[in-house]
N, C-alpha and C positions, 0 to 999 in steps of 0.2 A: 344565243348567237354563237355562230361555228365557224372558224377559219376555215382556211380551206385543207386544214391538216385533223378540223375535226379538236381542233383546243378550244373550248367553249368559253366563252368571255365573262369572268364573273365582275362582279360590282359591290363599293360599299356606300354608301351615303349617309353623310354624316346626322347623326344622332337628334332629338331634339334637345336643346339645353343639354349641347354636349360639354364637357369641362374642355380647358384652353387648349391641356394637351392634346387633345381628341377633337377639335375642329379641324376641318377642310381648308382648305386655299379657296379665298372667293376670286370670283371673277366678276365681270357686272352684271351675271343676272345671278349671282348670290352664293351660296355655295356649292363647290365643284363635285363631283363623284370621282370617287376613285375606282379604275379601271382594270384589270389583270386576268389574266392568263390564268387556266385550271391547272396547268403542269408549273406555275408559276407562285412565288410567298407575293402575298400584300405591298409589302416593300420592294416588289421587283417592276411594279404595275405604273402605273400614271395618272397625276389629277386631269379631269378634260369638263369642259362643261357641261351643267346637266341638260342644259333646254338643247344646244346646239351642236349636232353630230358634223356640219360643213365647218373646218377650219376656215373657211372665206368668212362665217358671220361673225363667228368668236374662236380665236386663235390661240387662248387658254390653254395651254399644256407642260404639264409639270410633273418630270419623273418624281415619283415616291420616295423615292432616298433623299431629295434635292428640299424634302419640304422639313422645316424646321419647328412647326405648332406654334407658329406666331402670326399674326394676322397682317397681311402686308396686302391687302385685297385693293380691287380699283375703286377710287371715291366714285361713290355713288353721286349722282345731283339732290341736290338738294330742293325740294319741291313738294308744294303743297298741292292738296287737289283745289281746284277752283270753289269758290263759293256755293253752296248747294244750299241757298235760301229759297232760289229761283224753283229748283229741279229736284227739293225733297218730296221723294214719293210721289211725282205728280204724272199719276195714269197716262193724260193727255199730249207727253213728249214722244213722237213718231217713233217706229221702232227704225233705228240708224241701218240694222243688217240689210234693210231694202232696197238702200240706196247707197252705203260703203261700199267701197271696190275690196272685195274679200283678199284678205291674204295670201298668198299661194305656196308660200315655202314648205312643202313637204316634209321636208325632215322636222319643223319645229315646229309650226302654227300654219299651218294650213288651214283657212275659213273655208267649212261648209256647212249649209245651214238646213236644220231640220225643215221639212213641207208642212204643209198644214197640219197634215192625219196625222204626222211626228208628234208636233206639236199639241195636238189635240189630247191621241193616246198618252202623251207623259203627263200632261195635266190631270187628264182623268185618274192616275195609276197613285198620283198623289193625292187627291182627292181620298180616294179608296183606300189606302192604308192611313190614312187620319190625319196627313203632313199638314201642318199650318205654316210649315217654314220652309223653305227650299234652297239649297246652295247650290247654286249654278256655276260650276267649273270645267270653265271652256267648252260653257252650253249663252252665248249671248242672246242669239233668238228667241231661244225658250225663258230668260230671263225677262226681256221685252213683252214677250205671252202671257207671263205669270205674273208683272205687277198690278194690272187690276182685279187679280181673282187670290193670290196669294199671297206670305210675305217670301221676298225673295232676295236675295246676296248673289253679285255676280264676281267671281273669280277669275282675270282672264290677263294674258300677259299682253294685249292690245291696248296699250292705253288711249285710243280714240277714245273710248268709250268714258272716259274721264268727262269729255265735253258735255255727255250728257246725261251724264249719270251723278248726281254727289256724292259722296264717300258714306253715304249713311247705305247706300247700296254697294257700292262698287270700291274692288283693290285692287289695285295694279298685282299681278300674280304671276308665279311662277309654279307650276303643278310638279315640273319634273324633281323640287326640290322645296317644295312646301314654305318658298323665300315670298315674302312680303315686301313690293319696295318702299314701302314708306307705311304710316302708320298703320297696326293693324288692329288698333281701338274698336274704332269702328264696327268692325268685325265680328271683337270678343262680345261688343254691347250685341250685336243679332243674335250672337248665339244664348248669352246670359239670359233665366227663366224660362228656358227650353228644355220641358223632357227630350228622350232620349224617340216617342214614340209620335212628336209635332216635328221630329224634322228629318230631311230625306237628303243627300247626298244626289247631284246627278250630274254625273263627268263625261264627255266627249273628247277624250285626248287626240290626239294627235295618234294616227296607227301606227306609223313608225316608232313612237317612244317605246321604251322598254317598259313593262307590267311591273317591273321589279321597284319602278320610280313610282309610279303610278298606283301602288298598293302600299308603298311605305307612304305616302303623304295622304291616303286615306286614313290608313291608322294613325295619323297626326291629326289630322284634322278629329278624330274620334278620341285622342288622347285630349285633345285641346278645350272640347265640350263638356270631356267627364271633368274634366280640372276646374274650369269654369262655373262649374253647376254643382263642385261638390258632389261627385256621385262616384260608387267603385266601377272595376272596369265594367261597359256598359256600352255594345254596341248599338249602331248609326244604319239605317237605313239605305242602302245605296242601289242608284240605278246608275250602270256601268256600260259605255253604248260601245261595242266594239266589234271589232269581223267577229264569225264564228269559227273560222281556223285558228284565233289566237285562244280557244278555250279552253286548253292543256295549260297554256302560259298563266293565266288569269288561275288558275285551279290551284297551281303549282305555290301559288304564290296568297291567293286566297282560298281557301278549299272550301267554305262556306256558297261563294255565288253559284247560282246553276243561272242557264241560260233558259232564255222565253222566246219561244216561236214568233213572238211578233216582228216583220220585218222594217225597219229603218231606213226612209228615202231623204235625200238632202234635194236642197233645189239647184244647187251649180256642181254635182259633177253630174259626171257623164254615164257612170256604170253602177255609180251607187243610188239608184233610182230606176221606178217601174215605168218610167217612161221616156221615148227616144228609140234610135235606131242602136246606137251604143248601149244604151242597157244591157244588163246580165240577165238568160233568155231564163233562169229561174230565181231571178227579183235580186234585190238587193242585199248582199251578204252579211251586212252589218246587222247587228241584234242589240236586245238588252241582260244584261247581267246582272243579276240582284241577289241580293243574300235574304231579301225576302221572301215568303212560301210563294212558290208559281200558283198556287191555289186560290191567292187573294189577287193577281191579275185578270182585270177582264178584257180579253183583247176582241175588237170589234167587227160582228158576225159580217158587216156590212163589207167589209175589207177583205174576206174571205177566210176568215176563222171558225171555228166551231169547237165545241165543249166537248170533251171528252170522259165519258162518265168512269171508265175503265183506271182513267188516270189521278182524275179529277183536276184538270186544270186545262186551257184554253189551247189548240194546235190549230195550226194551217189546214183550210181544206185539204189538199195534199197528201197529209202528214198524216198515214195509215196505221193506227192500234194494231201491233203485232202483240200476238198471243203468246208467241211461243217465246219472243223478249220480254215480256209484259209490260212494255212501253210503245210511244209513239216515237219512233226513231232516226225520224230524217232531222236533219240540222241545215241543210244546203238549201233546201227548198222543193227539190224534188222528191219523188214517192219513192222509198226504198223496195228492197225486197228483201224474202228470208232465204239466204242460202246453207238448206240443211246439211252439206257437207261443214262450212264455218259454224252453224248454229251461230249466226249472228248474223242482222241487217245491213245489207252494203248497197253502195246506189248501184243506179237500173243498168250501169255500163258495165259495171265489172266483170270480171271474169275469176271462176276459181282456178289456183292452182294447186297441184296433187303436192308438189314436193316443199313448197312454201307452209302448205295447209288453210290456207287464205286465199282469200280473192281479191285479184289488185286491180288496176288501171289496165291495164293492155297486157296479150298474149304476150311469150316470147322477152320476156324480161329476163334480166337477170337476177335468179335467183339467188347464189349468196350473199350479194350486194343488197337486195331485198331482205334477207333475213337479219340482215346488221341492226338493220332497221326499223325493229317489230320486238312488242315486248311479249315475253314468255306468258305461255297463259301457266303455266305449270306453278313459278316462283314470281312473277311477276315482276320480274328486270326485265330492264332493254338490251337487245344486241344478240338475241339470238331467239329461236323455236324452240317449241317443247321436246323433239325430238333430238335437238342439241344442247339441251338444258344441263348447264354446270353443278346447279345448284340441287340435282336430282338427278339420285343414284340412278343408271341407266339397271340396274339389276331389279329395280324393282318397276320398271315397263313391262308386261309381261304381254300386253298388247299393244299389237301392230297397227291394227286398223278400228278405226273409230276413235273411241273415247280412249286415251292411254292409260287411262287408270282403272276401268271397269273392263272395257270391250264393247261397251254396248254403241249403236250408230245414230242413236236420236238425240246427241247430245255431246258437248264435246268437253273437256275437261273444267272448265270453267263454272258448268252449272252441276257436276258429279257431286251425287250424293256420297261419293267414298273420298271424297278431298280430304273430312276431315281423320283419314285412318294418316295421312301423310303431309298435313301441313295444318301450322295453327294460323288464324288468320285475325288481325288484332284492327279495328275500327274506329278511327277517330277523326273526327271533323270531317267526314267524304271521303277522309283518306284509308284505304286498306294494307298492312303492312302484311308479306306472307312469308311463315319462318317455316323451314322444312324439318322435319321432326325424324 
């Protein structure tokens, strides 16, 4: 997140089983993030709430300097969950999401609720990787879907859901900060004589939350299983539903998930869904994200997928096998193409330009405002082209057009066989790191 000066907003959150000096400031939904500025120290920043970005819902704000590492947090209520004798495990209690008036607040909990074929496909997808167990956070639909076919734990910071759920399912929760408001026994016992390979992770946050919350209280939730079960560290299965424009954000921060073609419709909004006059005219933008192999999803022919042997794993009709990328390369939903000046797939609108070396959105842009913008294929930073690349000596460009490190025109510096006469390139977790030599 970027002011408008371009000072990018960093964040900390506090630790699990952090020691006394090293907690946060609570507020009442549990503990606060601290907030600051990139050109800015830790202690120049602000504690603010994690679930709530409107100062109208929670008005929690505490400069950094001001906090003293002692706990002065708002009493919580005190409260049990109702008697679950009635409502343990019992399939036959209606699913509530049908007839609840959904939440709407955008910024924090916005209810909307997977459609059938949602519903269907993540059932299946856990089926398929072996999940006996499922943790639903801030998926309640799919939680309602899943108690007579799996076992299921619902995570969600609506406590309607209290009336009809027991606590042997259900915890009042907070995702943006891994805050439990009342016991979270219950919980530890679902997860206790649980491999690592019966249960599955599947969160629908809120799009507005920052990825940054939202991947530290995965790897909580993943510390909290190995702890539980005795086991070293030992990754969790996660199905991660979110737009696919946040998939830089989601990478940055998990580098394990890749995204799946399969698209994601809710039944009460307007655009995120294949049906209506509002809908988005190439379907719904939201996806899944998993850290597990796209190879073992099978996404359904009926819906309009098909198998791609090239790749081995399931794409959108749509979603055309390039050769020359050697993947299927649309993410939006529409048919890309290959633009041999980029050597690389861009959608069907674009346009190249000569002096960017890319193809953007519309003619007639401004270019060096555009190149700010764009990371090097050269060194692999952001904020500028290859042909303005800091980090590579301009003496050893000896070519102008085409490839800048060979000459040649079928291919542009990113897939050059002579990269490695001038940079070492070091691979880990997804991520590639490029040192110039």
């Amino acid at each position: 997140m970027l002011d408008n000066k371009g000072d990018k907003l960093l964040l900390e959150v506090e630790e699990d089983d952090a020691d006394p000096e090293e907690q946060h400031p609570r507020c009442e939904h549990g503990p606060t993030v601290l907030f600051y500025r990139q050109s800015q120290h830790p202690e120049q920043g602000f504690y603010a709430c994690s679930a709530h970005r409107d100062s109208k819902l929670c008005n929690f704000h505490l400069p950094a300097d001001q906090w003293r590492g002692h706990t002065s947090s708002t009493p919580l209520p005190v409260r049990n969950y109702p008697s679950s004798s009635s409502k343990s495990r019992n399939p036959s209690i209606p699913d509530p999401t049908l007839s609840l008036t959904a939440l709407s607040e955008d910024k924090v909990n916005a209810q909307y609720f997977f459609d059938e074929a949602a519903l269907n496909f993540l059932a299946n997808q856990c089926k398929n990787i072996g999940a006996s167990k499922v943790i639903c956070m801030g998926a309640p639909r799919l939680h309602f879907h899943l108690r007579h076919k799996l076992q299921s734990f619902l995570l969600d910071l609506d406590e309607r859901f209290a009336e009809y759920l027991g606590s042997e399912e259900f915890c009042l929760y907070n995702m943006c900060n891994n805050h439990f408001f009342y016991d979270r026994k219950p919980f530890e016992e679902f997860l206790g004589g649980t491999s690592p390979e019966q249960l599955v992770i599947v969160t629908d946050p809120p799009f507005g939350c920052r990825t940054e919350l939202i991947s530290h209280t995965l790897r909580s939730l993943r510390k909290l299983h190995n702890r539980i079960n005795q086991l070293p560290f030992t990754p969790l299965s996660i199905f991660w539903i979110y737009p696919y424009y946040s998939a830089n954000h989601i990478r940055q921060e998990m580098p394990e998930m890749e995204m799946s073609d399969y698209s994601i419709n809710y039944t009460n909004h307007l655009r995120y869904t294949n049906v209506g006059k509002q809908s988005r005219f190439c379907g719904s933008p939201v996806r899944l994200f998993t850290n597990v192999p796209l190879s073992l999803l099978q996404l359904p022919v009926e819906e309009g997928y098909k198998y791609c042997q090239k790749c081995n794993l399931y794409t959108a009709n749509g979603n055309l096998h390039c050769n020359s990328c050697g993947k299927c390369p649309s993410v939006n939903g529409q048919t890309y193409r290959h633009c041999e000046s980029c050597d690389v797939c861009v959608k069907p609108n674009y346009v190249h330009c000569i002096n960017c070396r890319r193809c953007t959105q519309k003619e007639g842009h401004n270019c060096s405002f555009y190149q700010t913008k764009q990371r090097c294929r050269l060194c692999d930073q952001k904020g500028h082209i290859e042909t303005k690349c800091p980090n590579f000596r301009k003496a050893k460009l000896k070519h102008t057009k085409g490839c800048l490190l060979c000459g040649k025109r079928n291919h542009r510096e990113r897939r050059c066989t002579h990269r490695s006469k001038y940079f070492k390139e070091l691979h880990f977790m997804g991520e590639t790191t490029v040192q110039c030599l």
